[in-house]
C-alpha positions as CSV (number, residue, x, y, z in Angstrom):
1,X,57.8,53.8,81.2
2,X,56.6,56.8,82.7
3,X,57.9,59.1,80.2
4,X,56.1,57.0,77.6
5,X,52.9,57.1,79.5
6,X,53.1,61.0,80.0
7,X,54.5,61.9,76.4
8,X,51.3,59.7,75.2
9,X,49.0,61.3,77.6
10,X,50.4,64.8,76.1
11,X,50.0,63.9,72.2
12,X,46.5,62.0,73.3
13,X,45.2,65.7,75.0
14,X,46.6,67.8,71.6
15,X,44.9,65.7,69.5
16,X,41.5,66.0,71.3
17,X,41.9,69.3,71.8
18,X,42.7,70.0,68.1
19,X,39.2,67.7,67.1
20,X,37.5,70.1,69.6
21,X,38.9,73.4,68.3
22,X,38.4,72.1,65.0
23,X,34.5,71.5,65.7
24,X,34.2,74.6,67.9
25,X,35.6,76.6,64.7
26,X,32.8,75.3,62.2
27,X,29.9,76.1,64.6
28,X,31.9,80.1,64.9
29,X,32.1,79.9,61.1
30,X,29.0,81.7,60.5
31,X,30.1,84.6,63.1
32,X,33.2,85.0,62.7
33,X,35.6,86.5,59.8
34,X,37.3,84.4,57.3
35,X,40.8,84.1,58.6
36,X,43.4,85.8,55.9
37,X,46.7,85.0,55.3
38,X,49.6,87.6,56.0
39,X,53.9,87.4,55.6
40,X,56.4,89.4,57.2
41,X,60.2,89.2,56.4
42,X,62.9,90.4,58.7
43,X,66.4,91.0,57.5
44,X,69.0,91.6,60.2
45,X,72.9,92.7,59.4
46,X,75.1,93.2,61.9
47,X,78.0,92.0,64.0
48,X,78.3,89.1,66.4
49,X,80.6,88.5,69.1
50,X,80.8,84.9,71.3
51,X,83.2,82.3,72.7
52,X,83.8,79.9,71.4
53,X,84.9,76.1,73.1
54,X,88.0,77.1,73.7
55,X,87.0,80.0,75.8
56,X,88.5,82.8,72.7
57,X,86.0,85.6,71.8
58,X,85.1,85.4,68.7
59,X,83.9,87.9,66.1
60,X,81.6,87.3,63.2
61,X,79.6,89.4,60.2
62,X,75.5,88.6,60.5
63,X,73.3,88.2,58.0
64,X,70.1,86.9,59.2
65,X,66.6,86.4,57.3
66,X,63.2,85.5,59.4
67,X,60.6,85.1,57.1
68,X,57.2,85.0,58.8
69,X,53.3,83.7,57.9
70,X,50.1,83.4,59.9
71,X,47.1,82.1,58.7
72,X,44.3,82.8,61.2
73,X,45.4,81.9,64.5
74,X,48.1,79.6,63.1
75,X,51.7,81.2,62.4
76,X,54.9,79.9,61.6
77,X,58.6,81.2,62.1
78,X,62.2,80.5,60.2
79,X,65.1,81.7,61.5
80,X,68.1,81.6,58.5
81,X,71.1,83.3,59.8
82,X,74.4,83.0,58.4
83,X,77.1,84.6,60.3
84,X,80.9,84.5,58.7
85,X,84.1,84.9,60.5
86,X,86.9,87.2,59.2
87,X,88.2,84.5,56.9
88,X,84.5,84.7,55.2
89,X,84.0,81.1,56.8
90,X,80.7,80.0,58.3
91,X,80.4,79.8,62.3
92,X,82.2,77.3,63.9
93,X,82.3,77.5,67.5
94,X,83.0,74.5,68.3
95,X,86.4,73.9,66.1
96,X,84.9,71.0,64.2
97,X,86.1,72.1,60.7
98,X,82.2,72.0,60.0
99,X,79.9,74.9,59.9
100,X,76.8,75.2,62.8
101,X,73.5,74.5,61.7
102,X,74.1,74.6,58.4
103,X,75.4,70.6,57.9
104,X,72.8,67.8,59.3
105,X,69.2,66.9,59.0
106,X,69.0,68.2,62.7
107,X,70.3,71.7,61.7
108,X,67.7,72.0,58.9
109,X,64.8,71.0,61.3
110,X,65.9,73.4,63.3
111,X,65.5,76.9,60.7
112,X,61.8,76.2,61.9
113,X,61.6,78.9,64.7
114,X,58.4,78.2,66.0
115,X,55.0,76.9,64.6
116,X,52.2,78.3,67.1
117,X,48.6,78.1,67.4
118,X,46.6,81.1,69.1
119,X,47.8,82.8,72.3
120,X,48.6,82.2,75.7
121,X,45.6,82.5,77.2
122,X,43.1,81.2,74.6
123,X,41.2,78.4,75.6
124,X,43.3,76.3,73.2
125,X,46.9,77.6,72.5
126,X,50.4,75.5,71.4
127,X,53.6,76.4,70.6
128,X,56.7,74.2,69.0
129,X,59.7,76.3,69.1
130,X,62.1,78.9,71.3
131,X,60.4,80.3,74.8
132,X,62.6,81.9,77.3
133,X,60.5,81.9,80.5
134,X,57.5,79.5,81.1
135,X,56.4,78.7,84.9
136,X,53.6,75.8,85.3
137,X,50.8,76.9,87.8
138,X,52.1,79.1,90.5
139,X,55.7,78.1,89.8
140,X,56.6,76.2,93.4
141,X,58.1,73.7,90.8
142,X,58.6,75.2,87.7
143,X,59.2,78.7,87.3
144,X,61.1,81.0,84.6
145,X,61.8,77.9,82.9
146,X,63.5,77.8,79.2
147,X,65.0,75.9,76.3
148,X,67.1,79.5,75.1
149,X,70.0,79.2,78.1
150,X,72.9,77.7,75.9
151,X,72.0,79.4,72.7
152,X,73.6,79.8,70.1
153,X,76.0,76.8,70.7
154,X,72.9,74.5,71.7
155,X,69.2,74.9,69.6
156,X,66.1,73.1,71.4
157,X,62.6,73.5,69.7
158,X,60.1,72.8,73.0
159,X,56.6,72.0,72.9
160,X,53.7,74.3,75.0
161,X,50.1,73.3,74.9
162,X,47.2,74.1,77.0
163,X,43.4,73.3,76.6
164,X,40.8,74.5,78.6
165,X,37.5,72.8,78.4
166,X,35.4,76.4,78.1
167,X,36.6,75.9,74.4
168,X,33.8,73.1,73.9
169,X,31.3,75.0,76.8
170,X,32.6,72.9,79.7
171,X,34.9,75.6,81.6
172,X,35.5,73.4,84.7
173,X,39.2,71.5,83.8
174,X,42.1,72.6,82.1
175,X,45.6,70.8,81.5
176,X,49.0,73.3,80.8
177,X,51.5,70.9,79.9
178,X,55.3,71.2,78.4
179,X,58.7,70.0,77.1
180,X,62.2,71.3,76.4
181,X,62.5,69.7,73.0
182,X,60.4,67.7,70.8
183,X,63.8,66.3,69.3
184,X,64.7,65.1,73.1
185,X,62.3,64.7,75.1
186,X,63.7,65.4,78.0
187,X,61.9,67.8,80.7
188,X,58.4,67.0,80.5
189,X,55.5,68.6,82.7
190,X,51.9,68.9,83.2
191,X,49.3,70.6,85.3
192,X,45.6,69.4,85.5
193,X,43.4,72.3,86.6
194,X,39.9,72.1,88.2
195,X,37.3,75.2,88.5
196,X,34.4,72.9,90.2
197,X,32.3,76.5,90.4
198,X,32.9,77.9,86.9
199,X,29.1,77.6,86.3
200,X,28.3,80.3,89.4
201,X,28.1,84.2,88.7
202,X,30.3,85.3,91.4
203,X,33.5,86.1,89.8
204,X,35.6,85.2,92.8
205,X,33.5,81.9,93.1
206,X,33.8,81.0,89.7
207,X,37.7,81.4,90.0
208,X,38.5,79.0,92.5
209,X,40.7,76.4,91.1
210,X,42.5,73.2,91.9
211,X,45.4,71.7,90.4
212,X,48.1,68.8,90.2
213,X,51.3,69.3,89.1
214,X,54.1,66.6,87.6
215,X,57.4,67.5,86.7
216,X,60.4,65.1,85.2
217,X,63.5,64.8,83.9
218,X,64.4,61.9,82.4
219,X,67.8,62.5,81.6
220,X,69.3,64.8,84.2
221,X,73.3,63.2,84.3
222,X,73.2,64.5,80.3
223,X,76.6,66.3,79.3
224,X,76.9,68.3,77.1
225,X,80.2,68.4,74.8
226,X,81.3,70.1,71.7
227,X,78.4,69.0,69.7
228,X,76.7,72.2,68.5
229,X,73.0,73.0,67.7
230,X,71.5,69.8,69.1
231,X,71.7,68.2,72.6
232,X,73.8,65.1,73.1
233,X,72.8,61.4,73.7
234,X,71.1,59.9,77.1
235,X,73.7,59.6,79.4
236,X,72.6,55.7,80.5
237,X,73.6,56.4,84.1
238,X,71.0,58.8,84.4
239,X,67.8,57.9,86.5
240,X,64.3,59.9,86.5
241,X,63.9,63.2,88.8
242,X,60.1,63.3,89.2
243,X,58.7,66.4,90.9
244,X,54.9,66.6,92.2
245,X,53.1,69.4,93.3
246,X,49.7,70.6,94.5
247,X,47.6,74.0,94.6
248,X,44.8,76.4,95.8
249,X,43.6,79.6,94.2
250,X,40.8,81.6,94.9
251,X,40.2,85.1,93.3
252,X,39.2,87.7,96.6
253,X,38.5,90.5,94.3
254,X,38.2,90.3,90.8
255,X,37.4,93.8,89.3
256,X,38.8,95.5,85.8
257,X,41.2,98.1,87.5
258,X,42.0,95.8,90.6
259,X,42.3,92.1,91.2
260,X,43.7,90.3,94.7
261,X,44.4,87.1,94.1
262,X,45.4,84.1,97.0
263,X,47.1,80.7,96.5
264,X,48.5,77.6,98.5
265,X,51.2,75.6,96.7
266,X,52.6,72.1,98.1
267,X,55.6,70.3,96.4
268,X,57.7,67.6,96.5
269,X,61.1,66.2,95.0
270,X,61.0,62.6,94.9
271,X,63.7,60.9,96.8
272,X,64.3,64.0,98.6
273,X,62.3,67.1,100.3
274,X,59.1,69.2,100.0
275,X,57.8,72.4,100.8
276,X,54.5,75.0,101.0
277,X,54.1,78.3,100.3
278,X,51.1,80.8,100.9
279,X,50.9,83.4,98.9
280,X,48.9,86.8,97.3
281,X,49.2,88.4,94.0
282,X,47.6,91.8,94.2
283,X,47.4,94.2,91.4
284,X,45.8,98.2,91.4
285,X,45.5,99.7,87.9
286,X,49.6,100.7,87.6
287,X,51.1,98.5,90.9
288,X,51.6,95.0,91.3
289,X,52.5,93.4,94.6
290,X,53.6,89.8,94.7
291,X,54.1,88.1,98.0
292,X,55.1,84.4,99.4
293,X,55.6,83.1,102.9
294,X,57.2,79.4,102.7
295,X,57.6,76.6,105.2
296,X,60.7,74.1,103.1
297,X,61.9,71.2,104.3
298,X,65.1,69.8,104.4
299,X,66.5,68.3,100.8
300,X,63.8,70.8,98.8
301,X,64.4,74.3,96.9
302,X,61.3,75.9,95.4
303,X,61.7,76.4,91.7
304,X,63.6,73.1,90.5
305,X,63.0,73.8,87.3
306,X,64.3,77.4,86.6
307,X,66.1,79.4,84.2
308,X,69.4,78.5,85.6
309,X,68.4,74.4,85.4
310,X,70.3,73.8,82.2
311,X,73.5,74.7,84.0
312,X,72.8,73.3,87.4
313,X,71.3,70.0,85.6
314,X,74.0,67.7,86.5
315,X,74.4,68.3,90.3
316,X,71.4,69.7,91.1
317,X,69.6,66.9,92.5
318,X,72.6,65.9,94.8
319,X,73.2,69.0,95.4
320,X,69.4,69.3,97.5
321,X,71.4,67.0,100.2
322,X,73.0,70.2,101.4
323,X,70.1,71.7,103.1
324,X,70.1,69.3,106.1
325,X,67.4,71.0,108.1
326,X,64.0,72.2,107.6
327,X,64.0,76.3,106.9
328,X,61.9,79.1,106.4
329,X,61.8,81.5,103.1
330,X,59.7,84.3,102.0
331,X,59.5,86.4,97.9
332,X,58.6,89.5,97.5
333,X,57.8,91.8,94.4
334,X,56.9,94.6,92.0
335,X,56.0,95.4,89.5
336,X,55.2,99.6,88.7
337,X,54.0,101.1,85.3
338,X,54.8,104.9,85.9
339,X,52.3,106.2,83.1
340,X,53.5,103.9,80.0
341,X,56.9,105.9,80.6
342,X,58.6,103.5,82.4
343,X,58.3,100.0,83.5
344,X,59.8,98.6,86.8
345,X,60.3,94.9,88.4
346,X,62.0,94.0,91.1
347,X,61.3,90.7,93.0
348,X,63.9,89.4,96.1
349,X,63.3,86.0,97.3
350,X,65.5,83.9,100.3
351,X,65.5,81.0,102.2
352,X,66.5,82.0,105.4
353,X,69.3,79.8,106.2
354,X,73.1,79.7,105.2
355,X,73.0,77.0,102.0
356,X,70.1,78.7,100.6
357,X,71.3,82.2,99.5
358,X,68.5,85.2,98.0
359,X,67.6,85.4,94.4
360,X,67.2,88.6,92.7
361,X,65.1,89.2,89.3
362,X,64.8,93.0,88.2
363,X,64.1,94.8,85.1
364,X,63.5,98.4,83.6
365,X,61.2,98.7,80.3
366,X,60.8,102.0,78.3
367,X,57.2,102.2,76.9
368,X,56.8,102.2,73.4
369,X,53.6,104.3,73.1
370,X,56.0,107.0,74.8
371,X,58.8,106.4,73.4
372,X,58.5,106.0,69.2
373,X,62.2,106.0,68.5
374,X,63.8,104.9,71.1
375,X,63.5,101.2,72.7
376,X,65.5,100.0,75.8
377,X,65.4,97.1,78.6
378,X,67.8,95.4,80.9
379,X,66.9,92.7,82.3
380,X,69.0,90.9,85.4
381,X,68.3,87.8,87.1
382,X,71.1,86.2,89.6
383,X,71.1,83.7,92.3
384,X,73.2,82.7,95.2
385,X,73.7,86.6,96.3
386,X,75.8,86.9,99.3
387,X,77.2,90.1,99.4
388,X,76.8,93.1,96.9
389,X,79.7,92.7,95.9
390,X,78.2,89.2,94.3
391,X,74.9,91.1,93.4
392,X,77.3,93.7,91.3
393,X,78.8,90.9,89.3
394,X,77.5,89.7,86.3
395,X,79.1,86.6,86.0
396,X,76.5,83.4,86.5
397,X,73.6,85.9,85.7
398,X,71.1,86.2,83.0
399,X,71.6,89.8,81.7
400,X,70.3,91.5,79.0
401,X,70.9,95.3,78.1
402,X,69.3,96.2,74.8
403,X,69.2,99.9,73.1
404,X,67.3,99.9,69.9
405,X,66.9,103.5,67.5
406,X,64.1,103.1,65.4
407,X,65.6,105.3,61.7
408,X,61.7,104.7,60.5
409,X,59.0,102.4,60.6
410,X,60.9,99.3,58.6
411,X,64.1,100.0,60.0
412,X,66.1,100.2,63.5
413,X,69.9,100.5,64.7
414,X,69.7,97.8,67.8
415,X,73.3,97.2,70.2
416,X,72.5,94.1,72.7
417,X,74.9,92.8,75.8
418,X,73.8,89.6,77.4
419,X,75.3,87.6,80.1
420,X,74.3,83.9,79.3
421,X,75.7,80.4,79.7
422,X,78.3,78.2,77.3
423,X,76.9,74.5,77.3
424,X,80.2,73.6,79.9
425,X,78.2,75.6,82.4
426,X,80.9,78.6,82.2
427,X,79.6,82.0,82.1
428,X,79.8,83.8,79.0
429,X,79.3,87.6,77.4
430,X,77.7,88.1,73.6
431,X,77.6,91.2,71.9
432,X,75.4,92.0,69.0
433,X,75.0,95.2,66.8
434,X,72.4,94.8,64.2
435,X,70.8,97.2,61.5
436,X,66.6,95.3,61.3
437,X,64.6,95.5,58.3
438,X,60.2,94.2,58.6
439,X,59.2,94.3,55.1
């Protein structure tokens, strides 16, 4: 019953804020440009390299082609890659006899790579489709969050949608709200926002900002079997894990080279624990300092919802009984832009008893302004690090290393590792090596 209520509440608030958008667009019409329409087509060929179900590496030939429109502040996304084994046979990781996505209605829905609407950010923005990191509010419950963890042996197209009320003139509430498929409606959250002093001048004053956070999974015992592209039935034994969650911010300084931002956060995990955090987000120009102090009780974890949950799903809720006392935890991070040159992120978070080990998430970004030809990132994010020796191995990590040559402005030479997760929760490598084409 409650997922019908919030799923309704969700398409009631798009459709509202679509009629509003919709109005607020015809009284801009006289102001603004006539939007144009505009297509892009990528061609990828490459090389591939997965496991499969049965644990073997597997390699295949790609051949991918993403053609791409936008219409004003709509665009739209297909994703039509065929990749063939040595035996020129279409993928088939999971030993079937039948090619992935190529064979049901499902796998058809699924070429649709995203349809979006404006940018995160905009006072009305959505998004049907692939996102790899999403955090509601100031992430206590959800943070990092993705529907990308099991790809390519599982496809989910979620759903993001804000609306903030300064798109009709009334910049005082706001809603954020999201799901991990719009094929299975499975995690669903929301966050209602309040700015009761948008209307003053004083940009710190105006900033203030209250919000409510819910958070559920309605199918959390769900397993996952050899059934590519699409997630399997509701497990019936499954019951509701609802999360709730309430915050604080207010903006200290609020300036175009430097902003200091604090924030309270209070959650809770039904049936089991909750936990506060106080925190700042400060930012100067080229540094960013990010930093928590957390009081948690016992039966509670901050971030529920994480990039990791699709793997942890099954247990994790149980799992919460381990922490049989209340604890402290702190997070700390950074985030340095030397110039444009280089990017850095580093941020180290812990709860400081022994069943709660630290979390690491780091990163290194070459700017492309400096750097015409050339494009690199890795990216690392790993939890439960008890020793460096655990820090230094990949394995249960999300890892990306990506090296990318750019031969001219159409065309690039791109080699990608990633660490990522099969849908039986085992870790597992993919290689790519791909020659890109944007016509």
């Amino acid at each position: 019953m409650f997922k019908r209520l919030l799923l309704v509440f969700v398409l009631i608030s798009m459709t509202g804020s679509l009629v509003f958008a919709q109005t607020a667009a015809e009284e801009a019409a006289e102001t603004e440009e006539k939007p144009t329409f505009e297509f892009d087509l990528g061609l990828v060929i490459g090389l591939a390299s997965y496991e499969d179900y049965a644990g073997q590496r597997k390699g295949y030939q790609k051949i991918g082609l993403y053609p791409k429109f936008s219409y004003g502040k709509w665009r739209f996304g297909f994703d039509f890659t065929l990749e063939f084994d040595g035996d020129f046979k279409l993928r088939d990781l999971d030993g079937d006899g039948k090619a992935d996505t190529w064979i049901t209605l499902y796998d058809w829905l699924y070429k649709l790579q995203y349809v979006g609407y404006a940018q995160k950010g905009d006072p009305i923005f959505g998004l049907i489709g692939e996102f790899d990191s999403y955090s509601l509010g100031y992430g206590m419950l959800m943070e990092g969050f993705n529907n990308t963890l099991f790809y390519p042996y599982i496809l989910q197209r979620g759903l993001l949608f804000d609306f903030d009320a300064r798109a009709v003139r009334f910049p005082y509430i706001g809603i954020e709200t999201v799901a991990n498929d719009v094929l299975d409606w499975d995690v669903i959250g929301a966050r209602l926002y309040v700015k009761p002093l948008a209307g003053l001048s004083s940009p710190a004053l105006k900033g203030l900002e209250f919000g409510g956070t819910v958070v559920a999974d309605f199918d959390p015992l769900q397993e996952y079997s050899s059934t590519d592209t699409k997630p399997p039935k509701n497990n019936p034994a499954s019951e509701t894990v609802t999360t709730f969650g309430i915050d604080a911010g207010l903006p200290i300084i609020m300036r175009e080279d430097m902003d200091l931002v604090t924030f309270a956060d209070w959650s809770l995990i039904s049936g089991k624990g909750n936990g506060f955090t106080f925190g700042t987000n400060f930012r100067y120009a080229w540094f960013t300092l990010n930093a928590q102090l957390r009081y948690l009780g016992k039966q509670f974890v901050p971030h529920y919802f994480d990039p990791f949950y699709w793997v942890e799903r099954p247990l994790k809720y149980n799992s919460l009984d381990l922490i049989s006392e209340d604890y402290f935890g702190y997070l700390v991070g950074t985030d340095i832009d030397l110039f444009g040159v280089v990017i850095l992120y580093f941020t180290w978070e812990d709860g400081l008893i022994d069943v709660v080990d630290p979390r690491i998430r780091t990163g290194i970004v070459l700017g492309e302004d400096v750097f015409r030809k050339i494009g690199f990132h890795i990216t690392y994010d790993k939890k439960g690090i008890d020793s460096f020796k655990a820090f230094a191995d990949l394995n249960n990590s999300l890892f990306e290393a990506l090296f990318e040559y750019r031969v001219t402005d159409t065309a690039s030479i791109v080699f990608i590792q990633k660490q990522s997760f099969a849908p039986s929760g085992k870790s597992v490598p993919q290689t790519n090596i791909e020659t890109r084409f944007l016509f």
